[in-house]
DOBAVO-130533 format. One record per residue (C-alpha): x, y, z. Coordinates in steps of 0.5 Angstrom, whole numbers, padded with zeros to 4 digits, always signed. Example, Ala and Ser with C-alpha at 12.3 -4.5 7.8 and 13.67 -1.06 7.14 Angstrom:
REM residues 2
+0025-0009+0016 +0027-0002+0014 
***
This chain:
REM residues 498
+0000+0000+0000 +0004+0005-0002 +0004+0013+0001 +0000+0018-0004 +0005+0021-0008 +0007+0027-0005 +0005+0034-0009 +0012+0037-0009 +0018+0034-0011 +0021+0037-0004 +0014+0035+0000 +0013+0030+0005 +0007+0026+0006 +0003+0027+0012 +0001+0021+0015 -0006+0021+0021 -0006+0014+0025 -0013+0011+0028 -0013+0007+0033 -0017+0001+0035 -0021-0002+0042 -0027-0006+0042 -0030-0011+0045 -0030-0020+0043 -0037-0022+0043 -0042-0018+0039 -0049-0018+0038 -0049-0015+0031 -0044-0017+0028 -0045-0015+0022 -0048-0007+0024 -0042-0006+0028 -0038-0007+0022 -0042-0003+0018 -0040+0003+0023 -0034+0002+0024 -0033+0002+0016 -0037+0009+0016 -0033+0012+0022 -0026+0011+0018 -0030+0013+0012 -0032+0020+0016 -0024+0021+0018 -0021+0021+0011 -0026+0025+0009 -0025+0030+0015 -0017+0030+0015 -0013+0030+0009 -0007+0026+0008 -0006+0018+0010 -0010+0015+0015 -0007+0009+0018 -0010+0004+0022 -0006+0001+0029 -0010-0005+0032 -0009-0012+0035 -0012-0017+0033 -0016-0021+0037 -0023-0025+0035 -0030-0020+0035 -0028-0012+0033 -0020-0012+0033 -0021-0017+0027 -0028-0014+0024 -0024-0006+0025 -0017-0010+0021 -0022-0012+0015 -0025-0005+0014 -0019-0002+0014 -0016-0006+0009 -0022-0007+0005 -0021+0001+0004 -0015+0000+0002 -0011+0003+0008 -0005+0001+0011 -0005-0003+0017 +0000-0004+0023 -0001-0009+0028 +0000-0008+0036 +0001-0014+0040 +0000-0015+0048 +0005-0021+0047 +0009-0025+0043 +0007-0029+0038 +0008-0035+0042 +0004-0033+0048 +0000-0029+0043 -0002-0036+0041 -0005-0039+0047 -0011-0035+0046 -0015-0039+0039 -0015-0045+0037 -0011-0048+0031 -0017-0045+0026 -0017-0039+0030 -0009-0037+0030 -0008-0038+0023 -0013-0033+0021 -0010-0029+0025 -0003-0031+0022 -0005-0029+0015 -0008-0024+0017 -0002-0020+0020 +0002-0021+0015 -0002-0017+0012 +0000-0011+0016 +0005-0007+0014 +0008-0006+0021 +0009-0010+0028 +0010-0009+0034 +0010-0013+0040 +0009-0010+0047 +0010-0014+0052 +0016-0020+0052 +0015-0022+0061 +0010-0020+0066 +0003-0022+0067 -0002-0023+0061 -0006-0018+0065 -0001-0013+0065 +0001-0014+0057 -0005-0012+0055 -0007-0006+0058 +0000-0004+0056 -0002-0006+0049 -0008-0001+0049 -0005+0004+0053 +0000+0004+0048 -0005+0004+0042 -0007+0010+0044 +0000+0013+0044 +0001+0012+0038 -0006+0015+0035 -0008+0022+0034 -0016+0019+0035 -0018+0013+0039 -0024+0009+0035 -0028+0004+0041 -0033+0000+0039 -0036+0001+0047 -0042-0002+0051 -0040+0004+0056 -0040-0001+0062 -0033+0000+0066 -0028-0006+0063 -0029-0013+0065 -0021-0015+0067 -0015-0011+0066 -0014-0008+0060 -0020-0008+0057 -0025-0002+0052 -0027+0001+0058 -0020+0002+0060 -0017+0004+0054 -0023+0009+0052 -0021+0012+0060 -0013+0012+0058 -0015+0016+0052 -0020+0021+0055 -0015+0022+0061 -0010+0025+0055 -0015+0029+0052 -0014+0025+0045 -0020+0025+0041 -0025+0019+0041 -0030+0016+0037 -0035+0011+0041 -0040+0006+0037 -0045+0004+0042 -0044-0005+0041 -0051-0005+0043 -0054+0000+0040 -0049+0003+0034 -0050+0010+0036 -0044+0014+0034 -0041+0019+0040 -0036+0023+0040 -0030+0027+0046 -0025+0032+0045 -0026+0033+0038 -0024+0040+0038 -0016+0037+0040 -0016+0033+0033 -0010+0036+0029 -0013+0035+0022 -0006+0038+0020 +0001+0039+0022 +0002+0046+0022 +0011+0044+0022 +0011+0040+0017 +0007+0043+0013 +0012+0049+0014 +0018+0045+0012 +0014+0042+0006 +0013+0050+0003 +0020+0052+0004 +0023+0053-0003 +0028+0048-0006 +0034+0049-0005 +0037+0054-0010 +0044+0049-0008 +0045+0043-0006 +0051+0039-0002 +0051+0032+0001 +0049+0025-0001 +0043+0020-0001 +0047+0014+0000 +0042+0008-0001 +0037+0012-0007 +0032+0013-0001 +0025+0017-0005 +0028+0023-0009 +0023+0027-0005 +0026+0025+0002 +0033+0027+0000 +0031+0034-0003 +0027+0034+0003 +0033+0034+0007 +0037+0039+0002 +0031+0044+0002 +0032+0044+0011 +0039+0043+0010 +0040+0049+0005 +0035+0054+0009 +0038+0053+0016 +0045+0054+0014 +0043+0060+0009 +0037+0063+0015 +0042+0063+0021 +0041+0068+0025 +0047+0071+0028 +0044+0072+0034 +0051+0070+0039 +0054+0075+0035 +0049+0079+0037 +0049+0078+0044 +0056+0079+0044 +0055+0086+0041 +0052+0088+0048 +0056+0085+0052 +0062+0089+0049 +0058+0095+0049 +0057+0095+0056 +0064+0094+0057 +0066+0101+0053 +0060+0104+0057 +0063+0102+0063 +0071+0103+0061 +0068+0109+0059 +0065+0112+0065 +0072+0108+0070 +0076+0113+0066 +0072+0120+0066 +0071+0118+0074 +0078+0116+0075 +0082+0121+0071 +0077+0127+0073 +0075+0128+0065 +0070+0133+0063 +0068+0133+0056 +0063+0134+0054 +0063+0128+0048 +0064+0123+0054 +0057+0123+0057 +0055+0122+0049 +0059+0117+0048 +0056+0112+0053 +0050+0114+0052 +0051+0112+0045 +0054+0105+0047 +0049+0103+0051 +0044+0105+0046 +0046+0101+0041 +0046+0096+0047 +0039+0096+0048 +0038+0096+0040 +0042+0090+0041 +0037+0088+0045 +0031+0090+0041 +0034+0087+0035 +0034+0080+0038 +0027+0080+0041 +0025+0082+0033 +0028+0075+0031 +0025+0072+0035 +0021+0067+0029 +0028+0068+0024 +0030+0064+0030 +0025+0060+0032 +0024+0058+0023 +0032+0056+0024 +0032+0052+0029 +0026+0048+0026 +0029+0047+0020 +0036+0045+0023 +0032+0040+0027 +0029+0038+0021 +0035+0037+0017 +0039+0033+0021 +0033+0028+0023 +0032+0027+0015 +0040+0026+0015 +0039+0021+0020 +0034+0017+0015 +0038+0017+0010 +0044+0015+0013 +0040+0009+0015 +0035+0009+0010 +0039+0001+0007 +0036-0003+0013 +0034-0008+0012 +0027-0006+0016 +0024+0001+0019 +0028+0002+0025 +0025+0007+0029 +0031+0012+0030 +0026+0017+0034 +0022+0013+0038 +0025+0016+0044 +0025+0024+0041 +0018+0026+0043 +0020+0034+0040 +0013+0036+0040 +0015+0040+0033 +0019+0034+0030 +0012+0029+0031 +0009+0029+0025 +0016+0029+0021 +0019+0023+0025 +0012+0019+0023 +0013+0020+0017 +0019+0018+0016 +0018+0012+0020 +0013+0010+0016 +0016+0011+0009 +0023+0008+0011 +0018+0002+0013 +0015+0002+0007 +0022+0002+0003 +0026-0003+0007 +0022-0009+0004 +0022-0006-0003 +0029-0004-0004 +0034-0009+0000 +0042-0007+0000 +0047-0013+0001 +0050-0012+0008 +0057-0011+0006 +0055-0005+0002 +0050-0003+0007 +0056-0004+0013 +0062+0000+0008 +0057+0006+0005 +0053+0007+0012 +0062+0008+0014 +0064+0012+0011 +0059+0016+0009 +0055+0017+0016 +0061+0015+0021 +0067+0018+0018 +0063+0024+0015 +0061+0026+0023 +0068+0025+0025 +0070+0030+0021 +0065+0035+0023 +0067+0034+0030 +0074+0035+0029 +0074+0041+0025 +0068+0043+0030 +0074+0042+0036 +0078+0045+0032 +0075+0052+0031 +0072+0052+0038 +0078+0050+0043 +0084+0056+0040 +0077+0061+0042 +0076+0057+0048 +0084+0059+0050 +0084+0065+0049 +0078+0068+0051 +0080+0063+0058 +0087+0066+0057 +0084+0074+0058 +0080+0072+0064 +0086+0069+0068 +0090+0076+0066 +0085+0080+0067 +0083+0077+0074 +0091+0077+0076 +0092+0084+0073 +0086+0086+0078 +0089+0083+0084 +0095+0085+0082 +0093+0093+0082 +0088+0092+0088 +0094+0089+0092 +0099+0094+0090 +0093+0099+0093 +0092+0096+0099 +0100+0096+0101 +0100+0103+0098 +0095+0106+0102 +0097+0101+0108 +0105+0104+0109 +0103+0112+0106 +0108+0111+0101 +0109+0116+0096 +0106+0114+0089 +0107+0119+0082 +0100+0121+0081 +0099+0118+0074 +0100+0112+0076 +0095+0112+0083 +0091+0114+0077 +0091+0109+0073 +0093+0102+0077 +0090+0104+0084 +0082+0108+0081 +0081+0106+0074 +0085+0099+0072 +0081+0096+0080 +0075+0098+0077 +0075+0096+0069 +0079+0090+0070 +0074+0086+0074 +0069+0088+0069 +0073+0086+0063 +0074+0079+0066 +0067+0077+0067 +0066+0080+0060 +0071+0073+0058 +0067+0069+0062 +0061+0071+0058 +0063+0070+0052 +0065+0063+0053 +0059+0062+0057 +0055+0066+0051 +0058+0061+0046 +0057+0055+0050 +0065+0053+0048 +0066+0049+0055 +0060+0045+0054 +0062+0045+0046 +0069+0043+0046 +0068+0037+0052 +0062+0034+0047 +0065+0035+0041 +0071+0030+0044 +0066+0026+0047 +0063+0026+0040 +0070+0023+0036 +0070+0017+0042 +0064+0015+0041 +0065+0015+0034 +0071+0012+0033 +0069+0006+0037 +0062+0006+0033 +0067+0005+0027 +0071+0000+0030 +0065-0004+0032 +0061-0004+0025 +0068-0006+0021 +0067-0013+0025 +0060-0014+0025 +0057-0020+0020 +0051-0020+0023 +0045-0016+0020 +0042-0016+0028 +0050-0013+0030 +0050-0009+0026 +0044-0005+0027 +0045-0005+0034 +0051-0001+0033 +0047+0004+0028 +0042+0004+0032 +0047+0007+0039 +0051+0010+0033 +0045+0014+0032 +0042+0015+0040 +0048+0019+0040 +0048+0023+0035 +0040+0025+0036 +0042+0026+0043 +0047+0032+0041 +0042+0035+0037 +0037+0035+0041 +0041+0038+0047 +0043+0043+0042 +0036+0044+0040 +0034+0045+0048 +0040+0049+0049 +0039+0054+0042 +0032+0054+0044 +0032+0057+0050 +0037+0062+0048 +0032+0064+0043 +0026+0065+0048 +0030+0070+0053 
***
């Protein structure tokens, strides 16, 4: 069941998932059926893009919702409270290879529980199925659950959430439906990223042909948050100095007794072009907000392509819950899913391609980011050390000085005893802000964090032969890059919002 084409070379597909609860034993079959075919016909009409349906498979209405979601021609993903093993102690031999044929009919699987209680797992798997929906369809009588993990349950979890709820009556096939106001018929981010332009210039590489929508997806992102970065360091930087030459300012017309008339002037000048700083910053606050989402965007996209040969979807971004990034890391779920069946890659291909072009490429991009941060780092740390020992130094002379009444010229009790004790602390601070502003503390110790893990990432994937070994190292190798761009993300964005 392949995904609607996309409308732009550049755009991504969106993607809606129903999921499904109901009860085993049914008066009317047949009349519940036919609701819950209508209900499904109702939401695609009411919500463009694809909708999917995420159900178990158990006798009554999970198998009765799966016939109609296939029978409209959508795509379905099966959730089990167990593995197929246990699963399978709850039919009989005629039953299980129903439902046997049935699943190989889902696009995707996932299992719940692997131990614990029976109970247990299938409350689980209901909880779970309305993580994954934007909707809940229930065939429900409305009485509370017979056992753990019932409709009842499921239909009260959803609520708790706030997720929107579509009720069939069992009994009496009324339809009802809760929160209906909070179902998001489109995704404001996603559609955002699709109306950008394509990217006048494009840089990288899809190394395993992924669709060519994804990739100049990922080009246009790219091309937009590297060409639409604000320079709002440099701009908080710019405060930070003319605080500083307002304050140097006022030290030595204070200290070297000064009246000229320009002097006021000037640091009313510096301080507000610092305040227009300020006032400047606030205005970019949505450029800012458009460049962190499109950077987050990219490198999402970066990672999907990297891995884009496995030979199944794994689910890179299962544990990145960025409100912003939920659709997009849906959807590129669901194609690489999708793709991986279609277009299988030998696995030493996969193991010397995902190498050089995803492992090696990040090591250089952290080594040249070291690079460039570590020379800065010294030297800002360097004019803190200097700043701070030539102000103790001055403070202590001063001290000694005015302690013994020793005869000292009067340009320097000027300039060592009054104007370098005050401006000197000043500059000082101003050094630990820049590296605070810039991060580089954080920066250099990540970036170094960074080639380790890479460089053992490398060492590992070389010897894997193994399909399973091998994705466990890509799935690490990638944890940990998505990590460093997520505290990226957190770190950027507060910035942004102060």
């Amino acid at each position: 069941m392949s995904s609607p084409a996309a409308p732009h070379s550049s755009q991504l597909p969106l993607f809606h998932v129903v999921g499904f609860s109901g009860h085993r034993h049914l008066g009317n079959p047949a009349g519940v059926a036919a609701a819950i075919r209508t209900a499904l016909e109702s939401l695609r009409k009411e919500a463009p893009g694809e909708w999917i349906g995420l159900s178990s498979v158990a006798i009554g209405s999970d198998q009765m919702f799966v016939d109609q979601v296939l029978g409209l021609g959508m795509s379905w993903h099966v959730i089990l409270p167990l593995p197929k093993a246990e699963f399978q102690k709850d039919f009989n031999a005629d039953e299980w290879a129903d439902v046997e044929q049935m699943i190989t009919q889902a696009e995707h699987m996932r299992v719940i529980s692997e131990n614990g209680a029976r109970e247990d797992a299938y409350l689980d798997c209901g909880m779970e199925t309305v993580n994954g929906a934007d909707l809940l369809l229930a065939v429900w009588d409305g009485a509370q659950a017979r056992g753990k993990g019932g409709t009842g349950d499921v239909v009260d979890y959803a609520k708790s959430l706030g997720k929107p709820v579509l009720v069939i009556d069992a009994n009496t096939l009324e339809v009802r439906r809760e929160n209906f106001d909070k179902l998001k018929r489109d995704d404001r981010s996603l559609t955002q990223l699709n109306k950008l332009p394509a990217a006048s210039a494009g840089w990288g590489d899809n190394p395993f042909n992924a669709p060519a929508n994804i990739f100049a997806f990922q080009q246009k992102c790219d091309f937009a948050a590297s060409h639409g970065a604000p320079q709002f360091r440099r701009l908080i930087i710019g405060t930070v100095i003319l605080h500083v030459l307002a304050t140097l300012i006022a030290a030595g017309a204070l200290s070297f007794d000064l009246h000229f008339a320009i002097i006021p002037w000037l640091k009313l000048l510096c301080l507000m072009g610092a305040l227009g700083v300020a006032l400047l910053l606030k205005h970019q606050h949505h450029s800012l907000h458009n460049w962190v989402h499109c950077r987050l965007a990219a490198e999402f996209c970066r990672s999907a392509l990297a891995t884009w040969g496995l030979p199944r979807g794994t689910p890179l971004f299962e544990e990145c819950d960025v409100a912003s990034a939920r659709g997009l890391n849906r959807t590129l779920h669901i194609l690489h899913s999708r793709s991986a069946t279609a277009q299988p890659v030998p696995m030493e291909e996969f193991k010397r391609i995902y190498i050089e072009k995803r492992i090696d490429d990040q090591l250089k991009y952290y080594r040249r980011q070291e690079a460039r941060a570590l020379p800065l780092f010294a030297r800002l740390k360097l004019g803190f050390w200097i700043a701070t020992i030539l102000a103790l130094g001055c403070t202590l002379a001063y001290a000694v000085c005015h302690t013994a009444h020793l005869e000292v010229p009067p340009g320097i009790t000027t300039a060592v005893f009054y104007f370098l004790p005050i401006s000197l602390p000043v500059i000082a601070a101003s050094f630990i802000s820049l590296i605070s502003i810039n991060d580089l503390q954080r920066r250099v110790a990540r970036y170094r964090e960074m080639q380790l893990m890479l460089e053992d990432s490398r060492k590992h994937a070389l010897f894997c032969q193994t399909w399973n070994s091998l994705e466990r190292i890509v799935m690490k190798t990638e944890r940990a890059l998505r990590q460093e761009m997520l505290e990226w993300h957190s770190i950027t964005s507060f910035a942004e919002s102060h």
